[in-house]
C-alpha positions in Angstrom: 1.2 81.2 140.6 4.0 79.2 139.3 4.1 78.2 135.4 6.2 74.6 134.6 6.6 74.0 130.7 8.2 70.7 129.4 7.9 67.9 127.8 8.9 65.1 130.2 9.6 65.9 134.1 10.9 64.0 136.3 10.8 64.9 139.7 11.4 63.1 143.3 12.3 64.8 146.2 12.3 68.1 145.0 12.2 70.7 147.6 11.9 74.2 147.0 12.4 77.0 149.8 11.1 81.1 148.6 13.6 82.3 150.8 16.9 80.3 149.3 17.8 79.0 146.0 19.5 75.7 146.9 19.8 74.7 143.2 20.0 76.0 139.4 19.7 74.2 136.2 21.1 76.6 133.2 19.6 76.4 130.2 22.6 75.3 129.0 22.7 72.2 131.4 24.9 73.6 134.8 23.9 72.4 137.7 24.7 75.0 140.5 24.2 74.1 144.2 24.4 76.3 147.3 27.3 75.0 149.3 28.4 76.1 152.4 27.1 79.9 153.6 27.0 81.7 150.2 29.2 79.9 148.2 28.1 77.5 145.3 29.4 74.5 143.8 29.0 73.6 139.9 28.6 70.2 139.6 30.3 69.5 136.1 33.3 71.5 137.1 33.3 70.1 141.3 33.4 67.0 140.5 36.0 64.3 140.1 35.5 62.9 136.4 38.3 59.9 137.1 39.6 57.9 139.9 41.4 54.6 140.6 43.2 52.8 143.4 45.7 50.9 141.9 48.7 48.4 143.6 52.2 48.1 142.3 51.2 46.2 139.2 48.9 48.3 138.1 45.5 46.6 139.3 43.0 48.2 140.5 42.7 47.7 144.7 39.2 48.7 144.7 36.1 48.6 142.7 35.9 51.8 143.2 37.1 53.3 140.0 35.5 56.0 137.5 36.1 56.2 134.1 39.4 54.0 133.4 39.6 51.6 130.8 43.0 50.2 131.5 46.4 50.7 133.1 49.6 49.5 132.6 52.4 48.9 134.8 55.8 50.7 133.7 59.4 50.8 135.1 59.2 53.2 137.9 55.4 54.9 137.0 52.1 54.0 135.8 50.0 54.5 132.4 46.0 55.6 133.7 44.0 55.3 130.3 40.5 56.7 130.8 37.6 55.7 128.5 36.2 59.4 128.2 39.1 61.6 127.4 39.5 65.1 129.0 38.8 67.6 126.3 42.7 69.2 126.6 45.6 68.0 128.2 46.0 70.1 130.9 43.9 68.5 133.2 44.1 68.6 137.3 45.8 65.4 138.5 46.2 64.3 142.3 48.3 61.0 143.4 48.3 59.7 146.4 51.1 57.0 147.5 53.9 55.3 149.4 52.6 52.4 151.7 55.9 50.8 151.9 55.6 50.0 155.7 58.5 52.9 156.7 59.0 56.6 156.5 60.6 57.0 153.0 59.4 59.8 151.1 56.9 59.2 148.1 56.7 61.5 144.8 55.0 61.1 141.7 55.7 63.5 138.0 53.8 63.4 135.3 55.9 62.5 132.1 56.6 64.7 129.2 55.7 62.1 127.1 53.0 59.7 126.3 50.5 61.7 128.3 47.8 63.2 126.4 43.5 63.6 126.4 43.1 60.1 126.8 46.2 58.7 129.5 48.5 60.4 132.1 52.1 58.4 132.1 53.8 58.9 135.3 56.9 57.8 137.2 57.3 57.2 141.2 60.1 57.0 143.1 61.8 57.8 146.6 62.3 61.3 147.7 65.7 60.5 146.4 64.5 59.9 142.8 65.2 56.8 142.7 62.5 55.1 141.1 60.2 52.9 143.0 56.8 51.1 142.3 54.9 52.2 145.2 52.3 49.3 146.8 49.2 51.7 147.5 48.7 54.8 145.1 45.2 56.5 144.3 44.7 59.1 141.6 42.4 61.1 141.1 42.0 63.8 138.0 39.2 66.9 138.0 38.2 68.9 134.4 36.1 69.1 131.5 35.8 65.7 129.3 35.1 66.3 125.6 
């Protein structure tokens, strides 16, 4: 027999199977899924925490964005200020861009400067470095929020 002790549960669409454990809540909160075979996936730490679709200007191509409170267009790069900052600076960053309507190269770097917690400053240019405001780019950033 099976004990449950709390003070509010919610529960809909909870399966359980005795022969797999398809999910874990830690005391501490982590959420741990069974993925694919035996692997697992934490949830806080798989998942993207911001993401944007932005044009040239700097505004936003979709509604599809997570956790961005602004962005600014700069010479050559983008400012991506988020409204929950990561909890260090050395977050995971992926960009995405170059629809130009050719075959020219597309690159992105993160600046030395003016990025922190709470923004990533980047520049884009051609794969010849010249700078270049790319029409299409998508960013995407993965870690731990404070």
């Amino acid at each position: 027999m099976s004990t449950i002790v709390g003070t509010n549960i919610e529960v809909t669409n909870l399966k359980y199977d005795s022969d797999t454990t398809s999910m874990i809540i830690s005391n501490a909160g982590q959420v741990t899924i069974q993925g694919e075979g035996t692997a697992t996936t934490n949830l806080q730490q798989g998942l993207a925490k911001t993401f944007i679709a932005m044009g040239s200007d700097a505004s936003t191509l979709s509604s599809q964005s997570l956790n961005v409170s602004s962005t600014v267009d700069d010479t050559g790069g983008m400012t991506v200020n988020f409204n929950n900052n990561f909890g260090q600076i050395d977050y995971l960053w992926a960009w995405t861009g170059g629809a130009d309507g050719g075959n020219n190269g597309a690159d992105s770097r993160k600046r030395e400067t003016g990025s922190g917690s709470g923004s990533l400053k980047y520049i884009t240019t051609y794969n010849d470095n010249t700078l270049y405001d790319w029409v299409k780019q998508s960013n995407t950033f993965f870690g731990d929020l404070a």
